[in-house]
DSSP file (Angstrom, degrees, kcal/mol; ACC not computed):
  #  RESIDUE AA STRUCTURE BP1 BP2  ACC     N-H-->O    O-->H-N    N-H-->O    O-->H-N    TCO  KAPPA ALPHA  PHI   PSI    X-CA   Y-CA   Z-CA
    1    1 A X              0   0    0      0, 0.0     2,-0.6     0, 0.0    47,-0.0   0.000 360.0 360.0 360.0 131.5  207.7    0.8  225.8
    2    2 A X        -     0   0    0      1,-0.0    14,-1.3     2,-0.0    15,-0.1  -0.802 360.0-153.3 -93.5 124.6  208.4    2.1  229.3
    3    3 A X  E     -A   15   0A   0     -2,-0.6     2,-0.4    12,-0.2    12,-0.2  -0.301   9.4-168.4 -99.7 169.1  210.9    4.7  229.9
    4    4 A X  E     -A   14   0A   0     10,-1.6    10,-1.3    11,-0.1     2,-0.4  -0.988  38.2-109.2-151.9 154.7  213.3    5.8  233.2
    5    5 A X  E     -A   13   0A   0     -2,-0.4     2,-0.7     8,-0.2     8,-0.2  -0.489  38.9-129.3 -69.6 145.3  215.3    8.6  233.8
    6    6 A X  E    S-A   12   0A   0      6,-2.0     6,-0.6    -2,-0.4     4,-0.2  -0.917  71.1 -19.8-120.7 126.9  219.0    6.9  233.5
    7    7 A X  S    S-     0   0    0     -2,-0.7     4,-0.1     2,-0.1    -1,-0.1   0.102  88.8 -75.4  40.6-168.1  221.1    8.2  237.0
    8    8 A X  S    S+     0   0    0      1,-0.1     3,-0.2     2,-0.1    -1,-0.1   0.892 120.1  23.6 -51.2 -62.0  220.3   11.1  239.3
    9    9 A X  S    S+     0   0    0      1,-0.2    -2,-0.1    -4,-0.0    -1,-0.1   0.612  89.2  89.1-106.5 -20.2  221.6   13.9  237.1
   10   10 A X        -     0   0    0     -4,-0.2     2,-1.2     1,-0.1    -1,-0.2   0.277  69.4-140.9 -82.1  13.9  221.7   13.2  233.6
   11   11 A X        +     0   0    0     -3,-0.2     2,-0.4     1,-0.1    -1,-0.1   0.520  56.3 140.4  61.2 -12.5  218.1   14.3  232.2
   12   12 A X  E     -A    6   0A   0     -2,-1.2    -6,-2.0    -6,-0.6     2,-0.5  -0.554  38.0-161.7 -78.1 126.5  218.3   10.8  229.7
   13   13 A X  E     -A    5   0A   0     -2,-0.4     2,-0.3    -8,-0.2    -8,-0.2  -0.953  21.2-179.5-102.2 131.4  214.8    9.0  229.5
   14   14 A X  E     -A    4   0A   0    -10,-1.3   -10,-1.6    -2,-0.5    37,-0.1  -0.898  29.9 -96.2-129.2 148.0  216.0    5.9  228.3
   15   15 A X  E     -A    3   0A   0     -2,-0.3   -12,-0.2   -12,-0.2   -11,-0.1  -0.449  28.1-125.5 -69.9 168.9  213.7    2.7  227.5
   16   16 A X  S    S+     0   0    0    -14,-1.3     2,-0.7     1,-0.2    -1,-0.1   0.906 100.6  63.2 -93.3 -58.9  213.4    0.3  230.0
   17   17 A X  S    S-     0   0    0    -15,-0.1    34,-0.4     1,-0.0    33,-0.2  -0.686  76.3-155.0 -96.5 136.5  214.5   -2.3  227.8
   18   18 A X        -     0   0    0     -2,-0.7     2,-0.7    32,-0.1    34,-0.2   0.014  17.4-133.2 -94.7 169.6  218.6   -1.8  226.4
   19   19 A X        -     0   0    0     32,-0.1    34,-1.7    31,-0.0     2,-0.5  -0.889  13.1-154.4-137.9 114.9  219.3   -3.6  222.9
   20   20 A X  B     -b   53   0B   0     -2,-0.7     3,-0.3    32,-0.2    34,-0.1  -0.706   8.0-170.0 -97.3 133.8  222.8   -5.5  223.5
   21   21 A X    >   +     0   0    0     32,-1.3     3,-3.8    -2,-0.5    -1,-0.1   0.494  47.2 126.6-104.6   2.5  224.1   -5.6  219.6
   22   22 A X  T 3  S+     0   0    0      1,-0.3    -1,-0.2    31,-0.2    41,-0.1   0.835  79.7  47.2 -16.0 -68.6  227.0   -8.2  220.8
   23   23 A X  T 3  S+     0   0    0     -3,-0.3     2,-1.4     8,-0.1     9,-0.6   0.622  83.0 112.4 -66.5  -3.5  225.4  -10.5  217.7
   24   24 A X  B <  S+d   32   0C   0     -3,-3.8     2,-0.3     7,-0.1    42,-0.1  -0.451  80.4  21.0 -62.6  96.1  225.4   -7.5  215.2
   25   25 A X  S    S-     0   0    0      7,-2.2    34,-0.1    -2,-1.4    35,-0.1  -0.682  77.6-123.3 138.3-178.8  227.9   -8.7  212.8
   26   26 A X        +     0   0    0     -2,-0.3     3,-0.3    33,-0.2    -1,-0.1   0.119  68.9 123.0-132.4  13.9  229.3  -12.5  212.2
   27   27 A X  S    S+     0   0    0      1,-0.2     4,-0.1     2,-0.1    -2,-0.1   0.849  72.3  55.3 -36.9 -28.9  233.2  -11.6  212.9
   28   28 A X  S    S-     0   0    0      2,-0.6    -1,-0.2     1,-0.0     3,-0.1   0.977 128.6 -97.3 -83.6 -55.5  233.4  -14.4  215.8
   29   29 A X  S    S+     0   0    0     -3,-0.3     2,-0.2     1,-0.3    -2,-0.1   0.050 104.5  61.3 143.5  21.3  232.1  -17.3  213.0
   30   30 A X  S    S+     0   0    0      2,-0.1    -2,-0.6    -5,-0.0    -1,-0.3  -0.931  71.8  50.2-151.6 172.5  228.6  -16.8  214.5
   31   31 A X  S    S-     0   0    0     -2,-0.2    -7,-0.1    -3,-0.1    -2,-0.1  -0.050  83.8  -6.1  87.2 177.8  225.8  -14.2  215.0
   32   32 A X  B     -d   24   0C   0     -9,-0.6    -7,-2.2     1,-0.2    -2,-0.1   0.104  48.8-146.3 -31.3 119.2  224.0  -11.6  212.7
   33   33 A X     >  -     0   0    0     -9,-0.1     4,-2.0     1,-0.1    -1,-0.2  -0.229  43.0 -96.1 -83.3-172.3  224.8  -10.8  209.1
   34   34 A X  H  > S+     0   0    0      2,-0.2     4,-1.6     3,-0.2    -1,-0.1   0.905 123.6  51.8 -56.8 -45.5  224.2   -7.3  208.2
   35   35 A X  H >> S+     0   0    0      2,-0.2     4,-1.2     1,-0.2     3,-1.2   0.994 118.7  41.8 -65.1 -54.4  220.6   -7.7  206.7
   36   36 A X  H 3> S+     0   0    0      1,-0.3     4,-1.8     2,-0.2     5,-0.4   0.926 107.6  54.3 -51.1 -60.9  219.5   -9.6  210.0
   37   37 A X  H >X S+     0   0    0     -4,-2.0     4,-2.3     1,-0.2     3,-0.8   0.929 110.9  51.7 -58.5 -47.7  221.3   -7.5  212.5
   38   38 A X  H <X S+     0   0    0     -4,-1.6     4,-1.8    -3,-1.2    -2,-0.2   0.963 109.8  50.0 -50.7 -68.2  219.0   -4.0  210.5
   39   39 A X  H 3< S+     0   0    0     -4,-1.2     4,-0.5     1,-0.2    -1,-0.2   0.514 113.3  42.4 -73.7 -15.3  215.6   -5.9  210.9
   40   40 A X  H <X S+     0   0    0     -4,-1.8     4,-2.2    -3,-0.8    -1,-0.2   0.752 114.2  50.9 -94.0 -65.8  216.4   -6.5  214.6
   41   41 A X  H  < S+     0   0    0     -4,-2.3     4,-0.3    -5,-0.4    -2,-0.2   0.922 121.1  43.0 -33.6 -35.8  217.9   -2.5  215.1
   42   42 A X  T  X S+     0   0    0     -4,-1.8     4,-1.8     3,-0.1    -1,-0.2   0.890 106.5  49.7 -87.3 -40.2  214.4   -1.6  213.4
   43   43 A X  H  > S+     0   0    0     -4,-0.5     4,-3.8    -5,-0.2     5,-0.2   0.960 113.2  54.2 -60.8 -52.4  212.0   -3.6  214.9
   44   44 A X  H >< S+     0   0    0     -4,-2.2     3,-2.1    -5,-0.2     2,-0.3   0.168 112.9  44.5 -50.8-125.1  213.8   -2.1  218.5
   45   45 A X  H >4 S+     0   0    0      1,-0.3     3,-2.2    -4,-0.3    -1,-0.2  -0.028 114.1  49.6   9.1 -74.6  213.2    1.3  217.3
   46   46 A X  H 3< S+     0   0    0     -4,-1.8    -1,-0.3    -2,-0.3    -2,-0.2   0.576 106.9  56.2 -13.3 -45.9  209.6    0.4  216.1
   47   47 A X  T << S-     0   0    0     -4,-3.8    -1,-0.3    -3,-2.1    -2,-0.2   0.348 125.8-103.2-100.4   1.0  208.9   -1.0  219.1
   48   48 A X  S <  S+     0   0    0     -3,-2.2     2,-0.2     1,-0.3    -2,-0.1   0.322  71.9 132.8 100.4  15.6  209.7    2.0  220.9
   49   49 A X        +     0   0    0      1,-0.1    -1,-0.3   -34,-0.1    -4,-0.3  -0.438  22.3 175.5 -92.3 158.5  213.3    1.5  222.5
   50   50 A X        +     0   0    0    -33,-0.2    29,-1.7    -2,-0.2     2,-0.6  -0.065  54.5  97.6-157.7  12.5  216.0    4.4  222.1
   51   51 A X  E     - c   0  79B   0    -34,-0.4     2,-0.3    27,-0.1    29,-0.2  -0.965  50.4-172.7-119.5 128.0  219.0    2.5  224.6
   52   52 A X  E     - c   0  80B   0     27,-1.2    29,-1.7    -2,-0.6   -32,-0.2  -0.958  12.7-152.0-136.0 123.6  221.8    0.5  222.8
   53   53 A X  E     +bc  20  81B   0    -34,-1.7   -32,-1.3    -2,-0.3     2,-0.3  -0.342  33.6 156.4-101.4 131.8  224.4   -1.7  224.7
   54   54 A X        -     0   0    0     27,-2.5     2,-0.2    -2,-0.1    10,-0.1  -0.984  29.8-158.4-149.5 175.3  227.9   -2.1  222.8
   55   55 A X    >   -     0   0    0     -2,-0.3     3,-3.0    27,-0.2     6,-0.2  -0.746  26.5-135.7-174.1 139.8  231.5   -2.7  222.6
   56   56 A X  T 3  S+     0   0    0     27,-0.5     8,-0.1     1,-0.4    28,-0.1   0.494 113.1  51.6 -52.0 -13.9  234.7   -2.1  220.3
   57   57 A X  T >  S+     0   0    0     26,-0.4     3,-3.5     4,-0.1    -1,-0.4   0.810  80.2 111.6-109.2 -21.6  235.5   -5.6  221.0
   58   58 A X  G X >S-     0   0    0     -3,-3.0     3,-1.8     1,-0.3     5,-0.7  -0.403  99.7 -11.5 -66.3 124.9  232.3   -7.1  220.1
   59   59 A X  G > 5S-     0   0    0      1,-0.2     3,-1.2    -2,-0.2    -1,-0.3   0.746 124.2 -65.2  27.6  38.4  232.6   -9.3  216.9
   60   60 A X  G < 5S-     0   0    0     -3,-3.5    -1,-0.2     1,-0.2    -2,-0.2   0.634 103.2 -47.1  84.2 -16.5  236.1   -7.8  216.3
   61   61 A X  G X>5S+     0   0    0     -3,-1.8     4,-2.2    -6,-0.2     3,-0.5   0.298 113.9 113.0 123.0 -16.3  234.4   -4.2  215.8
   62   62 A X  H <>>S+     0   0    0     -3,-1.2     4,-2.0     1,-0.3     5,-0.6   0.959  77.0  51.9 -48.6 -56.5  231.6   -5.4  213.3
   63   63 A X  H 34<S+     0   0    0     -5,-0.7     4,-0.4     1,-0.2    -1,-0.3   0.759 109.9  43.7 -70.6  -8.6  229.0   -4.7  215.7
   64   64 A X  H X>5S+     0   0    0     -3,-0.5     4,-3.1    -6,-0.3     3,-1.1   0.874 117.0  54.6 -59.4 -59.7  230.2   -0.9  216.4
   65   65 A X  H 3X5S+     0   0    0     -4,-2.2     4,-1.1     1,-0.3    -2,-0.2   0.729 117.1  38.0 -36.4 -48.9  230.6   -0.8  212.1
   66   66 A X  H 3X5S+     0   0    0     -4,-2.0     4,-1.6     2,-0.2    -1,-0.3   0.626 114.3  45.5 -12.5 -67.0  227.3   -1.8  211.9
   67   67 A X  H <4<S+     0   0    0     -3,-1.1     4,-0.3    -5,-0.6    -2,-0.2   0.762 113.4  59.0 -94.4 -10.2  225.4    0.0  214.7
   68   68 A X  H >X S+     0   0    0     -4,-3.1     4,-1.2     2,-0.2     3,-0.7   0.984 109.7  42.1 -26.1 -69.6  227.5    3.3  213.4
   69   69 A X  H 3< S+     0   0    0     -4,-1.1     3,-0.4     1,-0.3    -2,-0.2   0.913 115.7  46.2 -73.5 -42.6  226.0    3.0  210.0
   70   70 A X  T 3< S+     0   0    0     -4,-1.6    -1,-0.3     1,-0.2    -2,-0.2   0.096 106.9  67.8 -80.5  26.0  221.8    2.1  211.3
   71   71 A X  T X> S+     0   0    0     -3,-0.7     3,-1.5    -4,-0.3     4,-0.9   0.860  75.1  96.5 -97.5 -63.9  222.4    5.2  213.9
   72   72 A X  T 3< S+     0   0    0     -4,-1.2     3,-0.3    -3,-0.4    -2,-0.1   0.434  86.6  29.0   6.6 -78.6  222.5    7.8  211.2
   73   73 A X  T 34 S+     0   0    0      1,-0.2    -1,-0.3     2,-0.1    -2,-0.1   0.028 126.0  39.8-108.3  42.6  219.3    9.1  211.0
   74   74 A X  T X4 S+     0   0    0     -3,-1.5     3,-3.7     4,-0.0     4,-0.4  -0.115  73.0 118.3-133.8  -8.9  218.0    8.7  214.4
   75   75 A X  G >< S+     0   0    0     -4,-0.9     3,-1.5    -3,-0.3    -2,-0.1   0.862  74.4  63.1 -29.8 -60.7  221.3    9.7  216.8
   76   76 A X  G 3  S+     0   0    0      1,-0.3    -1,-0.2     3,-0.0    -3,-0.0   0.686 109.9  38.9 -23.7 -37.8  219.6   12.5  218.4
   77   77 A X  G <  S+     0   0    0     -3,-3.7     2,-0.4     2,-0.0    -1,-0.3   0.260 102.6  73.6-118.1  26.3  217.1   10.2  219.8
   78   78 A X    <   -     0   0    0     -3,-1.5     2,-0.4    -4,-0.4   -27,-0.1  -0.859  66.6-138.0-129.0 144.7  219.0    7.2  220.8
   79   79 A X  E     -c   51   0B   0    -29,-1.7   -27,-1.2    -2,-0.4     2,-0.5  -0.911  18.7-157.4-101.4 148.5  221.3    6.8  223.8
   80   80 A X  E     -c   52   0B   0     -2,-0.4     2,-0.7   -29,-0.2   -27,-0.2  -0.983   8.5-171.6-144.5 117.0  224.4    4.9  222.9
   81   81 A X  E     -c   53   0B   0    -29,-1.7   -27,-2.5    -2,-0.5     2,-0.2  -0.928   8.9-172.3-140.1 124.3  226.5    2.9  225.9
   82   82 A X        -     0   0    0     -2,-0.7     2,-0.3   -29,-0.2   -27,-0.2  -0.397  26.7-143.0 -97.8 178.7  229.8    1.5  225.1
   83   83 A X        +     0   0    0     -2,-0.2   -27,-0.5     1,-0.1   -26,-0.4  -0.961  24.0 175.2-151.9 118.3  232.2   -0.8  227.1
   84   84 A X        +     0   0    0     -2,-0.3     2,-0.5     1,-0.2   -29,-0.1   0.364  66.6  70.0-133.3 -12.4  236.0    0.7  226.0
   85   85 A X  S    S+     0   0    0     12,-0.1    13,-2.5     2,-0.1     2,-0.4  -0.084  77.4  83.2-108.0  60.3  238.1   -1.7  228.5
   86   86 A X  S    S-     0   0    0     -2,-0.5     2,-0.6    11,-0.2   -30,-0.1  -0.951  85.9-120.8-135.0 146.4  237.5   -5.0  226.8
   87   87 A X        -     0   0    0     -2,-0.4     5,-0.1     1,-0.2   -27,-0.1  -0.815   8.8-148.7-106.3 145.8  239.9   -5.5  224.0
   88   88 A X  S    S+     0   0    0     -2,-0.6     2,-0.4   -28,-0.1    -1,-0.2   0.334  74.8  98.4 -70.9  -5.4  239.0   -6.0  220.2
   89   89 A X    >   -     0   0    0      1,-0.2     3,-5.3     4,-0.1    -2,-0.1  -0.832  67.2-150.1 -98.8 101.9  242.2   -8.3  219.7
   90   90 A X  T 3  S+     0   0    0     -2,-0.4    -1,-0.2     1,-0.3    -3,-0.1   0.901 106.1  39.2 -30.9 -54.8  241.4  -12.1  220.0
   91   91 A X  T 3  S+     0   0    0     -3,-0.1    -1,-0.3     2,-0.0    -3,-0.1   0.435  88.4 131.6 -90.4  10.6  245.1  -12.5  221.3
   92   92 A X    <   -     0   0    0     -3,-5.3     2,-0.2    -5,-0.1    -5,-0.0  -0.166  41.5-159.7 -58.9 168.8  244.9   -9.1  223.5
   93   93 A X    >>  -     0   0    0      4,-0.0     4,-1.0     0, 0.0     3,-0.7  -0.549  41.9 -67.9-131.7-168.1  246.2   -9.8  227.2
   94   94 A X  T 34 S+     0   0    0      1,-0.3    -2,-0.1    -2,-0.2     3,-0.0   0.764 116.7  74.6 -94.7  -5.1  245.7   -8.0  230.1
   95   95 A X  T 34 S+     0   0    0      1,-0.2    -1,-0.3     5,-0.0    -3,-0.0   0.879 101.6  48.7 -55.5 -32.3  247.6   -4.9  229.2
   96   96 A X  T <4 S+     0   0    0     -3,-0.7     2,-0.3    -9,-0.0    -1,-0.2   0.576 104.3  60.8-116.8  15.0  245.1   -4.0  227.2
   97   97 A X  S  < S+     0   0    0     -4,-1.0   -11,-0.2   -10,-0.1   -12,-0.1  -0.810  76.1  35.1-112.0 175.2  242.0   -4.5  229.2
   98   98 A X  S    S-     0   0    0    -13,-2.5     2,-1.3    -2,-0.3   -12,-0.0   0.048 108.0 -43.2  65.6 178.9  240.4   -3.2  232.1
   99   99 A X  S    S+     0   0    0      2,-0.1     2,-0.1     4,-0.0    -1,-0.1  -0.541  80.7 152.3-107.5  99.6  240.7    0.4  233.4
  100  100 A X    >   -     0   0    0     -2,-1.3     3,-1.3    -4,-0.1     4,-0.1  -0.413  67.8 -79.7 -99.2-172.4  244.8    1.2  232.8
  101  101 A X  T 3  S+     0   0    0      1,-0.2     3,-0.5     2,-0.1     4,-0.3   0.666 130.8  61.9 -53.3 -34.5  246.5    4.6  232.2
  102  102 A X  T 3> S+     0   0    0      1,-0.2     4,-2.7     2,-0.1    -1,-0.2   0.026  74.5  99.6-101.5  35.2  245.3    4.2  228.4
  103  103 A X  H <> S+     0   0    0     -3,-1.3     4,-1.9     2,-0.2     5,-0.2   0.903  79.8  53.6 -79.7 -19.6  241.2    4.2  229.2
  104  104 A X  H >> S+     0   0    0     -3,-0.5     3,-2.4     2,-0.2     4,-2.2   0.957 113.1  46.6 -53.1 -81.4  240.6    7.8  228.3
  105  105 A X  H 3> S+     0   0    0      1,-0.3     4,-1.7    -4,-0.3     5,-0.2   0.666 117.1  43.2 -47.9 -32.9  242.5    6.8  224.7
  106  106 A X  H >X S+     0   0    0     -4,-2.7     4,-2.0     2,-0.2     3,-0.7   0.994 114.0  50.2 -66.9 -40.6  240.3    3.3  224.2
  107  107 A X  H <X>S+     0   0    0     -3,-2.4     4,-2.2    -4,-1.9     5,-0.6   0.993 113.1  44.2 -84.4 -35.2  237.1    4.9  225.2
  108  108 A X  H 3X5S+     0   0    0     -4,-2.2     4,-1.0    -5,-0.2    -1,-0.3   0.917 115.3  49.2 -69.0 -17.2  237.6    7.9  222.7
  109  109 A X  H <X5S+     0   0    0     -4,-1.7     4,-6.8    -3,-0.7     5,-0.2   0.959 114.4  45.7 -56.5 -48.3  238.8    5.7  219.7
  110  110 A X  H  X5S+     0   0    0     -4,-2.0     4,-3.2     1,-0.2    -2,-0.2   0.973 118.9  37.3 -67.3 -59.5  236.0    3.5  220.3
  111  111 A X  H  <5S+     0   0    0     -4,-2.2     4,-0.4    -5,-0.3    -1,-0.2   0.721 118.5  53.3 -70.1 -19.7  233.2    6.6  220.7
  112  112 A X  H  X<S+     0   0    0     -4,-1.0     4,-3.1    -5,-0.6    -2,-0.2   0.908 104.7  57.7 -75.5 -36.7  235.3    8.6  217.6
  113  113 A X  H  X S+     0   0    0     -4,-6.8     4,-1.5     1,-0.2     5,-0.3   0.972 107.8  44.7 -55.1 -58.1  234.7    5.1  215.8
  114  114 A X  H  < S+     0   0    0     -4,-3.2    -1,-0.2     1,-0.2     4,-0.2   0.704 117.1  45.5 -80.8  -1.0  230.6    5.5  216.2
  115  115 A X  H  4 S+     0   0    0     -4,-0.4     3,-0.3     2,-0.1    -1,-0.2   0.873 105.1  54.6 -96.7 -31.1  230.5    9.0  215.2
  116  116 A X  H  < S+     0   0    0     -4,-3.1    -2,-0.2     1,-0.2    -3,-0.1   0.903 120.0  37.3 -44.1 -43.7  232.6    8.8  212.5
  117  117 A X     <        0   0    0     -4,-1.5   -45,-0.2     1,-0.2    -1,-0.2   0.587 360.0 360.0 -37.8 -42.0  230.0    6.1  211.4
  118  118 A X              0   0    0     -5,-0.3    -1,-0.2    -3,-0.3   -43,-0.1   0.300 360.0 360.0 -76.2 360.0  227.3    7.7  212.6
């Protein structure tokens, strides 16, 4: 695996290739049960990658529940990027996406949700 510094200032060497966990979970009526969705988090690992792409809204919240719990004993060495203005509510509207007055509060539910997990 080949790594990059990730921006100007931030000191993160992140692998060159990201692991988007969108399919971690089967909330939507498709994508990755739990065993599946581990053996893919492990082989990336394995294989030498330490960046993982998410969001609170992806399968309903599975796939944050999910990459929470395989995080555990590797956090330190993993980079974590979330996506906090999409909403987790099939029926949500557009009050509650995109970057309103309330993004501070989604993005810290959503980043309090994968450490609690974590």
């Amino acid at each position: 695996m080949r790594y990059k510094i990730l921006g100007r200032h931030t000191g993160l060497r992140v692998s060159e290739l990201a692991l988007g966990t969108g399919m971690f979970g089967t909330k939507w009526g498709h994508g990755a049960d739990r065993d599946e969705s581990r053996r893919l988090f492990d082989g990336y690992l394995e294989a030498g990658g330490n960046f993982l792409d998410t969001s609170d809204s992806y399968q309903f919240g599975e796939s944050e529940s999910l990459l929470g719990e395989f995080i555990k004993a590797s956090r330190e060495d993993l980079v974590v990027a979330t996506k906090y203005t999409q909403s987790a509510d099939p029926k949500g509207s557009l009050s509650v996406t995109g970057n309103s007055r309330d993004s501070a509060r989604i993005a810290s539910t959503s980043i309090g949700f994968i450490c609690r997990t974590a």
